[in-house]
KEPA-850756 format. One record per atom (N, C-alpha, C): x, y, z; residue number from 1; residue in three letters; atom name; chain. Coordinates in steps of 0.001 Angstrom, whole numbers, plus 524288, in hexadecimal, padded with zeros to 5 digits. Last residue first. Layout:
N
{rec {X Y Z} NUM "ALA" "CA" "A"}
...
END
This chain:
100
{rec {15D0B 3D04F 58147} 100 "UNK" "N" "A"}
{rec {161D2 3CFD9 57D26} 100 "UNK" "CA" "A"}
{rec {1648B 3CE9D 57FE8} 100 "UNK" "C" "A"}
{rec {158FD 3D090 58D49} 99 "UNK" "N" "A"}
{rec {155AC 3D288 5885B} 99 "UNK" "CA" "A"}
{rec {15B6B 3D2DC 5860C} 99 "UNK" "C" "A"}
{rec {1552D 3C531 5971F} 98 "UNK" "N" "A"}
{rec {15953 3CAB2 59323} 98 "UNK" "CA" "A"}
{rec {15641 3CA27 58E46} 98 "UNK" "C" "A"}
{rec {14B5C 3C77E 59FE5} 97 "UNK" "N" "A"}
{rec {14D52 3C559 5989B} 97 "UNK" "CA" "A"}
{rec {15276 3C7F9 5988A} 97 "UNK" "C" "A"}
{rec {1468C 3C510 5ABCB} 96 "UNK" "N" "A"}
{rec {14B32 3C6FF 5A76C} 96 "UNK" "CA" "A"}
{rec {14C0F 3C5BC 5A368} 96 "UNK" "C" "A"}
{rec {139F0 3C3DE 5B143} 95 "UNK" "N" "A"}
{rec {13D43 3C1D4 5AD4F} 95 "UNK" "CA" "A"}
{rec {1412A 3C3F9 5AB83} 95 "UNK" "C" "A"}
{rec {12F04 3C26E 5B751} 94 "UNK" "N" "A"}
{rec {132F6 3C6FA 5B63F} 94 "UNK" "CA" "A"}
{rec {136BE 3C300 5B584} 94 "UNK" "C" "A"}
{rec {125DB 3BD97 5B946} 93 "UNK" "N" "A"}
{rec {12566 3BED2 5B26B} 93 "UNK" "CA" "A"}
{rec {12B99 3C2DB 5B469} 93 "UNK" "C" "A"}
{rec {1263B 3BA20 5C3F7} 92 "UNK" "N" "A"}
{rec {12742 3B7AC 5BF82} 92 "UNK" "CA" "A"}
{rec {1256A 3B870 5BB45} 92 "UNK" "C" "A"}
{rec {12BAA 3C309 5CC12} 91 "UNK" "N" "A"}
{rec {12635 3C375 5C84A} 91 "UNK" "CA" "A"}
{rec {12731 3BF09 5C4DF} 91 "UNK" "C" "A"}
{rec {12C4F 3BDED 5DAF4} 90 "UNK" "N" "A"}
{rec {13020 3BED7 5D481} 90 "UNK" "CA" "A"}
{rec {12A80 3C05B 5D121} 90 "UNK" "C" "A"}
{rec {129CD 3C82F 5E4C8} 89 "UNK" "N" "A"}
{rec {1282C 3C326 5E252} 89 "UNK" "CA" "A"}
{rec {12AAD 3C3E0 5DDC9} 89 "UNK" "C" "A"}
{rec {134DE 3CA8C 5EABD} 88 "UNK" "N" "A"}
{rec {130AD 3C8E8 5E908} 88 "UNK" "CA" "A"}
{rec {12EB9 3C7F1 5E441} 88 "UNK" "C" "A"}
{rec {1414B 3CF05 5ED1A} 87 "UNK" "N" "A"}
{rec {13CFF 3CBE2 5F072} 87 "UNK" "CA" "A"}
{rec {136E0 3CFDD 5EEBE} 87 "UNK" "C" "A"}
{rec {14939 3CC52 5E334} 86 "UNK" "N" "A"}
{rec {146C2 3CEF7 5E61E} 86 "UNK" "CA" "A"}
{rec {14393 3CCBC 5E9C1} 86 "UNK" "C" "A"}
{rec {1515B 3C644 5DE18} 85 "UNK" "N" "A"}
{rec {152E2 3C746 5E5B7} 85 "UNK" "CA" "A"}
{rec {14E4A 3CA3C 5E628} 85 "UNK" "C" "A"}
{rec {14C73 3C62A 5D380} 84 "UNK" "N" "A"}
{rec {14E36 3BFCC 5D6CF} 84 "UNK" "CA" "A"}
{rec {14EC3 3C1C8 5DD1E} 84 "UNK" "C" "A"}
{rec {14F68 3D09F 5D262} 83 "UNK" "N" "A"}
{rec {14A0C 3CF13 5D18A} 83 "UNK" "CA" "A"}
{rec {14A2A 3C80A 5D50F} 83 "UNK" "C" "A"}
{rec {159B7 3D076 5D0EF} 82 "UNK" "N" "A"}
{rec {1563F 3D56E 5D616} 82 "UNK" "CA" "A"}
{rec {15009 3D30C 5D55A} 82 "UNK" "C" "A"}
{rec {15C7F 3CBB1 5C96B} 81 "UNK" "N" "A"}
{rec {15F14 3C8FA 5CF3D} 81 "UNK" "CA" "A"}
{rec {15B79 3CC68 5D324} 81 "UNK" "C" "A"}
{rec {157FF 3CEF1 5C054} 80 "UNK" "N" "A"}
{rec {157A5 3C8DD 5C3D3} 80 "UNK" "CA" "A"}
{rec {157DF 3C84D 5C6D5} 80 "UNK" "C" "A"}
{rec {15F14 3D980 5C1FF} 79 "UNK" "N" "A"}
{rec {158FB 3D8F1 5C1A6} 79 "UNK" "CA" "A"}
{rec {1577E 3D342 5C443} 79 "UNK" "C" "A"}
{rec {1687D 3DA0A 5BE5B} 78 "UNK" "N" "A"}
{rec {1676F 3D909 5C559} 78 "UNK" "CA" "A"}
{rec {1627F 3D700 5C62E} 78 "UNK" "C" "A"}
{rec {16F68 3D7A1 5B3F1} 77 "UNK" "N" "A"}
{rec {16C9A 3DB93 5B6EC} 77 "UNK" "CA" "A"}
{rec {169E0 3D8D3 5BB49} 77 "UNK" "C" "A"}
{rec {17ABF 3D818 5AB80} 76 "UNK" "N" "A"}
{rec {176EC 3D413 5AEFD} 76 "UNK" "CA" "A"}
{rec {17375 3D898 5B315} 76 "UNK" "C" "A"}
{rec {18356 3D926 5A4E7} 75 "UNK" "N" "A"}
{rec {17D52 3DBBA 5A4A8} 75 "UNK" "CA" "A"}
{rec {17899 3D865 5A7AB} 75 "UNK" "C" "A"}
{rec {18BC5 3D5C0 5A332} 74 "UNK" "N" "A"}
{rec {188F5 3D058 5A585} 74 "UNK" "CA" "A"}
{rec {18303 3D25A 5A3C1} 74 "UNK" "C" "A"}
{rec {19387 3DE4E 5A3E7} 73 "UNK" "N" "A"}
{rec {1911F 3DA59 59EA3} 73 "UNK" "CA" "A"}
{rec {18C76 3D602 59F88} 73 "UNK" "C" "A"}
{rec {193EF 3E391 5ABDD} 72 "UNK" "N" "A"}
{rec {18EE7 3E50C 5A76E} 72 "UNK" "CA" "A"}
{rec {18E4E 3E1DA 5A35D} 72 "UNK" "C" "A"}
{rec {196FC 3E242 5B4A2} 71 "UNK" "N" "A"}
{rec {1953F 3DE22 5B3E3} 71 "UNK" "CA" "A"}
{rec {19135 3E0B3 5AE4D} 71 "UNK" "C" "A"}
{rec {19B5D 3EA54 5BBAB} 70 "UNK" "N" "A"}
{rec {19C9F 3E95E 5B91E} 70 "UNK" "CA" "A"}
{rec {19B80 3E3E0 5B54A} 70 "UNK" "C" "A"}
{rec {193E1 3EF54 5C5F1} 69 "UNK" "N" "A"}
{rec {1980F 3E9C3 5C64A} 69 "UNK" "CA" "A"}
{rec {19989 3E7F3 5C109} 69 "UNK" "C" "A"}
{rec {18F38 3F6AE 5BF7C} 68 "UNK" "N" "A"}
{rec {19360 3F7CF 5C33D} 68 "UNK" "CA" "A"}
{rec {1971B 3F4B6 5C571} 68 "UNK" "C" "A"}
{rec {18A1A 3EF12 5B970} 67 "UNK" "N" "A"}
{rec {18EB0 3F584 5B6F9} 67 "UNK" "CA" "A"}
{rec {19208 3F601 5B992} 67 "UNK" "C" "A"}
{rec {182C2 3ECCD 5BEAD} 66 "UNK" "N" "A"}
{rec {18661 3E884 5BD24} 66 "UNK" "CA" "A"}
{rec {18A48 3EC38 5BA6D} 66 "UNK" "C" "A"}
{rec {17DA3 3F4BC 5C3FA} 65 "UNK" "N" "A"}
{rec {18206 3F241 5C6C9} 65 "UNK" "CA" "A"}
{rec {186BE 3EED4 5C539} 65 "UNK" "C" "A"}
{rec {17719 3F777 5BEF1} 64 "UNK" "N" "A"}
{rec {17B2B 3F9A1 5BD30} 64 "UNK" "CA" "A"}
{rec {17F5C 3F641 5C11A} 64 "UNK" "C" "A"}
{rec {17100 3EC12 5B94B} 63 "UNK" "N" "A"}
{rec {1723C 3EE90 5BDB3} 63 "UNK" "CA" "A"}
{rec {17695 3F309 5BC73} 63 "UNK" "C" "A"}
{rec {16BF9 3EC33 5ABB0} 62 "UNK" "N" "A"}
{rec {16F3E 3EA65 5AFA9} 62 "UNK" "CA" "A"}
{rec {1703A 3EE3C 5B37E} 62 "UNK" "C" "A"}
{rec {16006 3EDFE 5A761} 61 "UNK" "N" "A"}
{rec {1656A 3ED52 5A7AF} 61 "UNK" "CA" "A"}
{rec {16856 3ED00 5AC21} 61 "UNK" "C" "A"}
{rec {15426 3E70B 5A151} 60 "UNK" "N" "A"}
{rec {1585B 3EAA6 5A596} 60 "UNK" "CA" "A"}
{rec {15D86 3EAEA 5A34B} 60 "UNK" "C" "A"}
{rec {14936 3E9F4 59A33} 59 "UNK" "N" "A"}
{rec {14EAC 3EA37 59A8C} 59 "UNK" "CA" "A"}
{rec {14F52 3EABA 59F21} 59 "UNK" "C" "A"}
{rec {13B56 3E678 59D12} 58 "UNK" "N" "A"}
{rec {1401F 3E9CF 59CAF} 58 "UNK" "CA" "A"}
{rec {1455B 3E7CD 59B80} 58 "UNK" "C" "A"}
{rec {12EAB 3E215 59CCF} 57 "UNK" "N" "A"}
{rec {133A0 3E0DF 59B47} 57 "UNK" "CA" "A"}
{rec {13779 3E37E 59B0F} 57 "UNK" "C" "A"}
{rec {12362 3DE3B 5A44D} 56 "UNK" "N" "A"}
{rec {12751 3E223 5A20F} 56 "UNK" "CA" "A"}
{rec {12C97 3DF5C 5A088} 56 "UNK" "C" "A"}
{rec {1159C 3DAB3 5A3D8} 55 "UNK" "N" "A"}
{rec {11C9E 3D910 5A32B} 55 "UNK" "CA" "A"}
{rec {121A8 3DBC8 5A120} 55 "UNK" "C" "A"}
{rec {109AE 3DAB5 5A8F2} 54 "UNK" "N" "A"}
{rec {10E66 3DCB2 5A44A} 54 "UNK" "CA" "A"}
{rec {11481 3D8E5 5A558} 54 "UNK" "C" "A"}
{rec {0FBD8 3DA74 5A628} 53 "UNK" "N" "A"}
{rec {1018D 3D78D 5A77B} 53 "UNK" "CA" "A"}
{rec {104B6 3D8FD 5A56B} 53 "UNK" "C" "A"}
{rec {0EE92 3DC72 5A78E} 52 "UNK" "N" "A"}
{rec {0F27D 3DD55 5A62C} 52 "UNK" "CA" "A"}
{rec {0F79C 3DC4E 5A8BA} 52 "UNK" "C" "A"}
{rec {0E3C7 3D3CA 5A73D} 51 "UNK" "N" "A"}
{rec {0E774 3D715 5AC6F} 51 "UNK" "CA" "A"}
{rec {0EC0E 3D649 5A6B0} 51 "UNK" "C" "A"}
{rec {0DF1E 3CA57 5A529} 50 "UNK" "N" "A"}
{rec {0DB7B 3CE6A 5A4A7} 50 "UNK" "CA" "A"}
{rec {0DFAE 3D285 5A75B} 50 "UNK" "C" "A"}
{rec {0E8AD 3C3C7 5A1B2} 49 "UNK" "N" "A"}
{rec {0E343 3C0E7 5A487} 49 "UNK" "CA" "A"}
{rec {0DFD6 3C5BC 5A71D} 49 "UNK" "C" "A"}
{rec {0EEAC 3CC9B 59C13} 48 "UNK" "N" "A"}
{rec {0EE37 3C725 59D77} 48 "UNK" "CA" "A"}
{rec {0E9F7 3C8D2 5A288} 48 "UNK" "C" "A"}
{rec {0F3A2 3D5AD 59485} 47 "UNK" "N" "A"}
{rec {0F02C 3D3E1 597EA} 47 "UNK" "CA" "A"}
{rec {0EF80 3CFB1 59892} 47 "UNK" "C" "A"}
{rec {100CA 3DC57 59563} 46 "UNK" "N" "A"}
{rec {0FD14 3D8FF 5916D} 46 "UNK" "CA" "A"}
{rec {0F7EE 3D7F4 595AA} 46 "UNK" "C" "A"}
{rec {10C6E 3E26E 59206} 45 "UNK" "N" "A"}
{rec {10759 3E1BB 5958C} 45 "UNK" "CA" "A"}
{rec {10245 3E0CD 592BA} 45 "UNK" "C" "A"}
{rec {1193F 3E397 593EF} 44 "UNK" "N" "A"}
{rec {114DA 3E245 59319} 44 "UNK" "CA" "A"}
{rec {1122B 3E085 594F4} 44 "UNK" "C" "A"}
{rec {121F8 3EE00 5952A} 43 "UNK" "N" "A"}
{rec {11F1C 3EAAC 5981A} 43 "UNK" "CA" "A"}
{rec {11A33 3E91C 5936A} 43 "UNK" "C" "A"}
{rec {12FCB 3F092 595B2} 42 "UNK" "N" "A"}
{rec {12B18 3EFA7 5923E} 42 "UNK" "CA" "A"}
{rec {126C5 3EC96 59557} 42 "UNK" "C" "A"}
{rec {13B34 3FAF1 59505} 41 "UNK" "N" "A"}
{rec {1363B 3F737 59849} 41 "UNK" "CA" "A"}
{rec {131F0 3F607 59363} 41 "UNK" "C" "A"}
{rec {146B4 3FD5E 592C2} 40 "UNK" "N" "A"}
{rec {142D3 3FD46 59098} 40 "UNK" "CA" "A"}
{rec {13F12 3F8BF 5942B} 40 "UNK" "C" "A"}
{rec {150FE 40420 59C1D} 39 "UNK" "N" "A"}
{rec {14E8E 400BF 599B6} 39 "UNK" "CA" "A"}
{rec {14971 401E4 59882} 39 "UNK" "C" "A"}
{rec {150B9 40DE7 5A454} 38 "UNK" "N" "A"}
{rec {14FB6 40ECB 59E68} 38 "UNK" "CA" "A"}
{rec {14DDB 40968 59AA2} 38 "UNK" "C" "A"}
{rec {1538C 409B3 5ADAC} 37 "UNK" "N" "A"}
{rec {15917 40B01 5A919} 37 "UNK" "CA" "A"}
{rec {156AF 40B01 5A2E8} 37 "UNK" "C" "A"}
{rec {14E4F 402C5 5B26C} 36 "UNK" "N" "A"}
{rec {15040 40260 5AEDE} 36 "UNK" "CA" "A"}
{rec {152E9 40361 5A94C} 36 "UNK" "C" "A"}
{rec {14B98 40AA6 5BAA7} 35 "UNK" "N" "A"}
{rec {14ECE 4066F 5BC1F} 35 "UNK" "CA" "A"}
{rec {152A0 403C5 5B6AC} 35 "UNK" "C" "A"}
{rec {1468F 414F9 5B8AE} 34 "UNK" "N" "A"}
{rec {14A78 41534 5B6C5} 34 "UNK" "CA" "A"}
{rec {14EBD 40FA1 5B71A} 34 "UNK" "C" "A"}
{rec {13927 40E36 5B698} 33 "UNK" "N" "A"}
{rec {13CA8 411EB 5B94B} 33 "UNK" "CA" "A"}
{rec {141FC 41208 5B664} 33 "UNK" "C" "A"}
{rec {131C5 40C02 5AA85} 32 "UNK" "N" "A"}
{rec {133B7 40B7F 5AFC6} 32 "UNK" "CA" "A"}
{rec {136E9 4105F 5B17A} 32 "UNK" "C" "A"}
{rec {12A62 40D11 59DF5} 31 "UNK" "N" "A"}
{rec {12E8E 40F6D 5A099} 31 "UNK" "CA" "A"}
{rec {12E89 40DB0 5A6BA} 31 "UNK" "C" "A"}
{rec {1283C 402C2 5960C} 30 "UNK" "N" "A"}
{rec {1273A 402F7 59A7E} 30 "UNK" "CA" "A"}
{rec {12B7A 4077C 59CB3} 30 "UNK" "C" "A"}
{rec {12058 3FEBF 589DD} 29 "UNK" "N" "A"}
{rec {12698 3FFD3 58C74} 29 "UNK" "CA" "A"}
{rec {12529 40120 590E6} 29 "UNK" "C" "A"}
{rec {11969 3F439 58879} 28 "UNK" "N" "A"}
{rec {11AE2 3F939 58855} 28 "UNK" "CA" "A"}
{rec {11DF5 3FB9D 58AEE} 28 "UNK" "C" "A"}
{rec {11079 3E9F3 582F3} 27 "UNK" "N" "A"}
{rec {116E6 3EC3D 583FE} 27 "UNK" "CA" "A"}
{rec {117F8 3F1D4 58490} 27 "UNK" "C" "A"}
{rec {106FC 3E263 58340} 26 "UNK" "N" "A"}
{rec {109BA 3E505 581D8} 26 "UNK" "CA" "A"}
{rec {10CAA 3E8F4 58429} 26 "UNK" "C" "A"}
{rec {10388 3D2FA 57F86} 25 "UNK" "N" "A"}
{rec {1044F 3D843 58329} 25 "UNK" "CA" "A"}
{rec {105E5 3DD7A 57F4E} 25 "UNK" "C" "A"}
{rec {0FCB0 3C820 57FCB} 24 "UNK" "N" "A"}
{rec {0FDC9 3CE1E 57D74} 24 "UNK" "CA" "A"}
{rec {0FF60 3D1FA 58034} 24 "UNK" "C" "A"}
{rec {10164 3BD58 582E2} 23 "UNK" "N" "A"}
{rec {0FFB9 3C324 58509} 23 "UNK" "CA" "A"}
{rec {101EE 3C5A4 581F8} 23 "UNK" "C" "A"}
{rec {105F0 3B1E5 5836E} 22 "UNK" "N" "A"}
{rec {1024C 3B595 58045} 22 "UNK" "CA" "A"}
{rec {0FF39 3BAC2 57FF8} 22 "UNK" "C" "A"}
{rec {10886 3AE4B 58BF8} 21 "UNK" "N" "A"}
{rec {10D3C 3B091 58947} 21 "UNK" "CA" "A"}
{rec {10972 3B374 5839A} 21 "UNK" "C" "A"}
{rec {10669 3B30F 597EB} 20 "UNK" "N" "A"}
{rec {1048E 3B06D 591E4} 20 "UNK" "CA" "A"}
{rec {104BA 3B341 58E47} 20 "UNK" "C" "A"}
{rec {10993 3B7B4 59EC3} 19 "UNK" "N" "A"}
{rec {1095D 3B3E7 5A07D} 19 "UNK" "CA" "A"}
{rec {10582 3B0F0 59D14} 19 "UNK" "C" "A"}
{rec {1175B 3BBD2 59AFE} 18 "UNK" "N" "A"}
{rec {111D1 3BD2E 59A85} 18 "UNK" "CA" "A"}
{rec {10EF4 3B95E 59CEA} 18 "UNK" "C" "A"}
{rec {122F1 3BA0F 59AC5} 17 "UNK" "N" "A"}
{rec {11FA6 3BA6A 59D76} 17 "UNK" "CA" "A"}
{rec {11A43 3BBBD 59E7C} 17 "UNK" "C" "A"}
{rec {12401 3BA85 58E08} 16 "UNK" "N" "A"}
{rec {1256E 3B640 592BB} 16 "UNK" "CA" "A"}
{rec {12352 3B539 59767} 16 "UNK" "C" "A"}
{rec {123BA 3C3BC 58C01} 15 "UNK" "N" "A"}
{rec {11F3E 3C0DC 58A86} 15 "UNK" "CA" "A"}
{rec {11ED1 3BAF9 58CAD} 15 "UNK" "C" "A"}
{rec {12BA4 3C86D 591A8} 14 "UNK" "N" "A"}
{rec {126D6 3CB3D 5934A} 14 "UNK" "CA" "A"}
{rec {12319 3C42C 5901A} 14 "UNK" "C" "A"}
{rec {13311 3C2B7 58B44} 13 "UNK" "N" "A"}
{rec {13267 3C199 59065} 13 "UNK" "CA" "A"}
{rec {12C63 3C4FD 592F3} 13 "UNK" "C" "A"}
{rec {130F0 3C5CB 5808F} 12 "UNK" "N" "A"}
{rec {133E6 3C0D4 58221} 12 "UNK" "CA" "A"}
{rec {1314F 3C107 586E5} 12 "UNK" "C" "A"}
{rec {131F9 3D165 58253} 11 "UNK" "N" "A"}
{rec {12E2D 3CFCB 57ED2} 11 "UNK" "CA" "A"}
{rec {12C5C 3CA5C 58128} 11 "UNK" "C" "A"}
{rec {13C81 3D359 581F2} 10 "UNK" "N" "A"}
{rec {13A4E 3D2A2 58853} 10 "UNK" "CA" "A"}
{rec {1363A 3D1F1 585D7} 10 "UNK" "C" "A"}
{rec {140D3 3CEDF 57B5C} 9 "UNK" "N" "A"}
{rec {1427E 3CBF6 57F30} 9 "UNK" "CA" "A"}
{rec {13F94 3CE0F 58361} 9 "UNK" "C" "A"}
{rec {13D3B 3D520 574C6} 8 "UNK" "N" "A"}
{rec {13B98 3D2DE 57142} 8 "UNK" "CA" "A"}
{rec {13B74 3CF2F 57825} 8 "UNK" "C" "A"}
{rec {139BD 3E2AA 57934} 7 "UNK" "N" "A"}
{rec {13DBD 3DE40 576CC} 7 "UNK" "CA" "A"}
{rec {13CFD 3D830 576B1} 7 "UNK" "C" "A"}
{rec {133EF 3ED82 57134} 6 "UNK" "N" "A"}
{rec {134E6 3E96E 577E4} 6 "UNK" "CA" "A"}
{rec {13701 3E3A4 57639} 6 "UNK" "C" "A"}
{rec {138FB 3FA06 571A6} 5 "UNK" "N" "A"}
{rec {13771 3F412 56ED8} 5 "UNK" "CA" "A"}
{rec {13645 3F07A 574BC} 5 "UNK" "C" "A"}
{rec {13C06 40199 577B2} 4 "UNK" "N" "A"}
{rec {137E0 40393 57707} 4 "UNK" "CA" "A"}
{rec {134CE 3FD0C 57201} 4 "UNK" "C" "A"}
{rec {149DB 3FEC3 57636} 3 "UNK" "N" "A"}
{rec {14512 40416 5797E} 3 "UNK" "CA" "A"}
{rec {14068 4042E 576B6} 3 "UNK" "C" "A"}
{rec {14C23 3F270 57609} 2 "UNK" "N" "A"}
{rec {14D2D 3F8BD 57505} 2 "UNK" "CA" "A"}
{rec {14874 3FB81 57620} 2 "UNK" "C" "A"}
{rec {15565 3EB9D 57E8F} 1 "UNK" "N" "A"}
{rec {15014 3ED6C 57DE4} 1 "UNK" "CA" "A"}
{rec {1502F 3F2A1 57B12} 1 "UNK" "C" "A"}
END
């Protein structure tokens, strides 16, 4: 992802989940807490059926854990697995892409 474009792959999936696929929306970077290590955020936000709706899109990266268990080629990150064990309700518009 580069700083301040918005990428073509989370473009892909934000418009994936819309709940028609014909929504005008529009896009704007998003500062958060420090969780994500600076990664680039994007949310869009369009109107449907008189009420505004968004959908964010970010980068992650990997656990540092996988550093520490030596597993950095895999670049596999935890996210799935902490979102699948949580207790409640799933959001069905939340989705992982890899991006490249």
């Amino acid at each position: 992802m580069t700083d301040g474009i918005f990428p073509s792959t989370a473009r892909q999936a934000i418009e994936k989940m819309w709940p028609d696929r014909n929504l005008a929306y529009k896009v704007v970077r998003r500062e958060a807490g420090h969780g994500s290590l600076g990664q680039p955020r994007f949310v869009a936000i369009a109107k449907w059926c008189g009420a505004f709706i968004a959908r964010e899109a970010k980068a992650t990266v990997p656990s540092s854990c996988v550093w520490l268990n030596g597993k950095v080629a895999h670049c596999q990150t935890y996210y799935e697995k902490a979102i699948k064990s949580a207790v409640r309700s799933p959001d069905p518009y939340q989705e992982m892409v890899a991006l490249g």
